[in-house]
C-alpha positions as CSV (number, residue, x, y, z in Angstrom):
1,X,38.1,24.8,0.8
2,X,38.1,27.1,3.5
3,X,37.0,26.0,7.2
4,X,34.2,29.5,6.4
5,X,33.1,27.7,3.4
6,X,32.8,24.0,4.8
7,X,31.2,25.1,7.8
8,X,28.9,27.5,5.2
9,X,27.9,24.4,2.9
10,X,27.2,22.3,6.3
11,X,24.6,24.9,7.3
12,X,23.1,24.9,4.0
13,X,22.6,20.8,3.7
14,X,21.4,21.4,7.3
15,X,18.6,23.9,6.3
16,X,17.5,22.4,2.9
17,X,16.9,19.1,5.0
18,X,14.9,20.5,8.0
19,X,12.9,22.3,5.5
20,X,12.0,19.2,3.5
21,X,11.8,17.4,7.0
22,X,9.3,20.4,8.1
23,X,7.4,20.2,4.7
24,X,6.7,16.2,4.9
25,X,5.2,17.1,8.3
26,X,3.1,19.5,7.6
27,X,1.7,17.7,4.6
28,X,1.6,14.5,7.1
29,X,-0.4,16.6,9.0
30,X,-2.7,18.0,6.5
31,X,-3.8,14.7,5.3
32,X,-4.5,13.6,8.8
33,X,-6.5,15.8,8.8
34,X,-8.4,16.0,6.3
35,X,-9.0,12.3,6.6
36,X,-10.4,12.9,10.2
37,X,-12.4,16.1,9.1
38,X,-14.4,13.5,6.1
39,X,-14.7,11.0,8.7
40,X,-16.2,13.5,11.0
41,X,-18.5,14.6,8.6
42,X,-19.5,10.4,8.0
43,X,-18.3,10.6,4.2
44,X,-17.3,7.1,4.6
45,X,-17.0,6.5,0.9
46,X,-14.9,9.3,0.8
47,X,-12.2,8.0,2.8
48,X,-11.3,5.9,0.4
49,X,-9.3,8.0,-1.6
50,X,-6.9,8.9,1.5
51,X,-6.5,4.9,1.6
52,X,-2.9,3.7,0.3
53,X,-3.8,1.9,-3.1
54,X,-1.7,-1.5,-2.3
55,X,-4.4,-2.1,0.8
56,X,-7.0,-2.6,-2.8
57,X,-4.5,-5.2,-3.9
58,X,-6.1,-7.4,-1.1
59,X,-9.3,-6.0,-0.2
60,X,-10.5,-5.0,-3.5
61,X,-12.0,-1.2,-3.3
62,X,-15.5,-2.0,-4.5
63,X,-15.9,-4.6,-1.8
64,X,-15.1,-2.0,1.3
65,X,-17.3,0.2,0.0
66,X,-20.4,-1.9,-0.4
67,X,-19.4,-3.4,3.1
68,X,-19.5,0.4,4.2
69,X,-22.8,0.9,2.5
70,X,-24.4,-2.3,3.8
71,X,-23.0,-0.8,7.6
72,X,-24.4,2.7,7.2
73,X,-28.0,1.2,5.9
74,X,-28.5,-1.8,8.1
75,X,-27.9,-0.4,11.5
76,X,-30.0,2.0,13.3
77,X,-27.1,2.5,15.9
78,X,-26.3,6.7,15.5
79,X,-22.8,7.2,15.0
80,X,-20.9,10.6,16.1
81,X,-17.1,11.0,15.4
82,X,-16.3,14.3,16.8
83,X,-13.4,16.8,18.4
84,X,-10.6,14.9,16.2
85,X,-7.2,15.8,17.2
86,X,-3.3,15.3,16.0
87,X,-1.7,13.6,19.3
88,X,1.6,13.3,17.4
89,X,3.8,12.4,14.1
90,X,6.8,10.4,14.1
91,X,10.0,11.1,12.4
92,X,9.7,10.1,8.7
93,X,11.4,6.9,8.2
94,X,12.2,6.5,4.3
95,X,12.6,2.9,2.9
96,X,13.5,3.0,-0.5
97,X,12.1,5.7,-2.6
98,X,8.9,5.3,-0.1
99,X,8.7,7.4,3.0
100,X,6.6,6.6,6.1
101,X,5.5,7.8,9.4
102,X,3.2,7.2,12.3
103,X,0.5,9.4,13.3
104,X,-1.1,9.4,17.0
105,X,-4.5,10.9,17.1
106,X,-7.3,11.1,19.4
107,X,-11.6,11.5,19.2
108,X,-14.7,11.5,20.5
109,X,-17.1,8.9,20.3
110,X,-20.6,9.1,20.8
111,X,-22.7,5.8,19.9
112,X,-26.3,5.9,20.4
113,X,-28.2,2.5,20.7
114,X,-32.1,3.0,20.8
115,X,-32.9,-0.2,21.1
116,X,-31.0,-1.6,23.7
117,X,-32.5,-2.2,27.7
118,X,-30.4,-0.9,30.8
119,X,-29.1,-4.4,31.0
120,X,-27.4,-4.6,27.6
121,X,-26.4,-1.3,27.8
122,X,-24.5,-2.2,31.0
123,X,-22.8,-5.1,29.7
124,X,-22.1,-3.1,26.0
125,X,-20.0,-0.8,28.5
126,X,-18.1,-3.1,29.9
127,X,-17.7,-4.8,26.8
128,X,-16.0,-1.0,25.1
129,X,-14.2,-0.3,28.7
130,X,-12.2,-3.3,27.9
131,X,-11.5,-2.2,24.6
132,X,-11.0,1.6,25.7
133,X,-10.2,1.7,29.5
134,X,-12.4,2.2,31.7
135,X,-12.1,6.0,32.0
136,X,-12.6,6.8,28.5
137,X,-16.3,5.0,28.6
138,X,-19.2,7.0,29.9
139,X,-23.0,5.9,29.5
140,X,-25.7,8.3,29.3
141,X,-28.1,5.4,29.9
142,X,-31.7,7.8,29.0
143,X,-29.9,8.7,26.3
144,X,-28.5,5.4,25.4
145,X,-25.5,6.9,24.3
146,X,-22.1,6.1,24.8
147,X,-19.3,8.7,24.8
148,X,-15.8,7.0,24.3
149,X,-12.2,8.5,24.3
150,X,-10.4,6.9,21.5
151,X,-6.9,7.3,21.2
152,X,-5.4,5.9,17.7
153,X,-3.3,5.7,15.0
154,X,-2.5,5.7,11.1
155,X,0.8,5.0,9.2
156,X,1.2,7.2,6.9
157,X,2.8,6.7,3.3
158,X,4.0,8.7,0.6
159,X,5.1,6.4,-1.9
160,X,6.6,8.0,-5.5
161,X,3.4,5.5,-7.2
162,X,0.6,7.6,-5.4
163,X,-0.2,11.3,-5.7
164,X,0.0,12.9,-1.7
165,X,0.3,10.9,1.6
166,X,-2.2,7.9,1.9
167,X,-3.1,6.0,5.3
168,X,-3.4,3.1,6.4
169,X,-5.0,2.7,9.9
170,X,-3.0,0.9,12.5
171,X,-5.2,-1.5,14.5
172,X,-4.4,-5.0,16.1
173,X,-7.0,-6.7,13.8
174,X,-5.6,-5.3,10.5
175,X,-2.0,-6.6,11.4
176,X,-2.5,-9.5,9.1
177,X,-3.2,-7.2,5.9
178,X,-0.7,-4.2,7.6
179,X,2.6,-7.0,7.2
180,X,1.7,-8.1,4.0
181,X,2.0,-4.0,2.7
182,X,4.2,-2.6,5.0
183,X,7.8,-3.4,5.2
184,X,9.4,-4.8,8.3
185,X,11.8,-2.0,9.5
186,X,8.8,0.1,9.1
187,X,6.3,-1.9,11.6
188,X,9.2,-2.9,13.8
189,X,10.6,1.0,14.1
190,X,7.0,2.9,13.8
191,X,5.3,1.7,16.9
């Protein structure tokens, strides 16, 4: 083989795989969202189906969504998700035949709590300044509503099982269930 047909076939492997590359992030970013848009729109049932199946291996599907029903009827706190936005996706780590990546994205709170005096409205925003630093907390206290900058993110998993890329949400809390579905390499390298 020539040194013009080596360095040709080199190009080649080098397009075909930043196309695919290009492709998984766009459909990474499609599916982000979409997911945010539902949420947005408070189709909480909805988001189920972005959900990567295995999570229903331990929390069976029919009891997050009568847990999201019971939340949506049994509080009269008004919930706004709004100005969702793509902060940024990780390079797409493949393990096995499964491929993965971490999404960074950002939103807008608002929480309005109708029942609540001055004085637990005070200490609520301390309480969600902790959680979300100070200067992403503001209280409209005549409003009682809260607007908070949330800053989060999603793994997101396109295993050869499941039609699309599914989610999985990455939070402190759900670290317990995220080790028992995720593989190592992924939580250790996808931070």
């Amino acid at each position: 083989m020539t040194m013009n047909k080596i360095w040709l076939l080199y190009l080649l492997l080098f397009i075909q795989a930043t196309s695919f590359a290009q492709t998984d992030v766009e459909a990474i970013r499609q599916t982000a969202e979409i997911y945010m848009e539902i949420v947005e729109q408070k189709k909480y049932q909805k988001t189920m189906d972005y959900l990567y199946p295995k999570l229903f291996d331990l929390v069976p599907r029919s009891l997050m969504e009568e847990a999201l029903k019971a939340q949506e009827e049994q509080t009269d706190i008004e919930l706004e998700i709004k100005d969702s936005k793509i902060e940024a996706v990780s390079k797409v780590l493949r393990v096995e035949a499964v491929k993965y990546a971490l999404v960074n994205y950002s939103f807008l709170m608002i929480m309005t709590i109708p029942e609540e005096d001055k004085d637990g409205l005070e200490m609520m925003k301390g309480l969600f300044e902790l959680n979300y630093g100070a200067k992403n907390v503001s209280l409209d206290v005549e409003k009682r509503a809260f607007s908070i900058n949330v800053a989060s993110a999603a793994y997101l998993i396109n295993d050869p099982e499941y039609d699309g890329w599914k989610l999985l949400e990455r939070k402190k809390e759900l670290l317990p269930l995220l080790e028992k579905i995720l593989p190592k390499k992924v939580l250790k390298k996808l931070k």
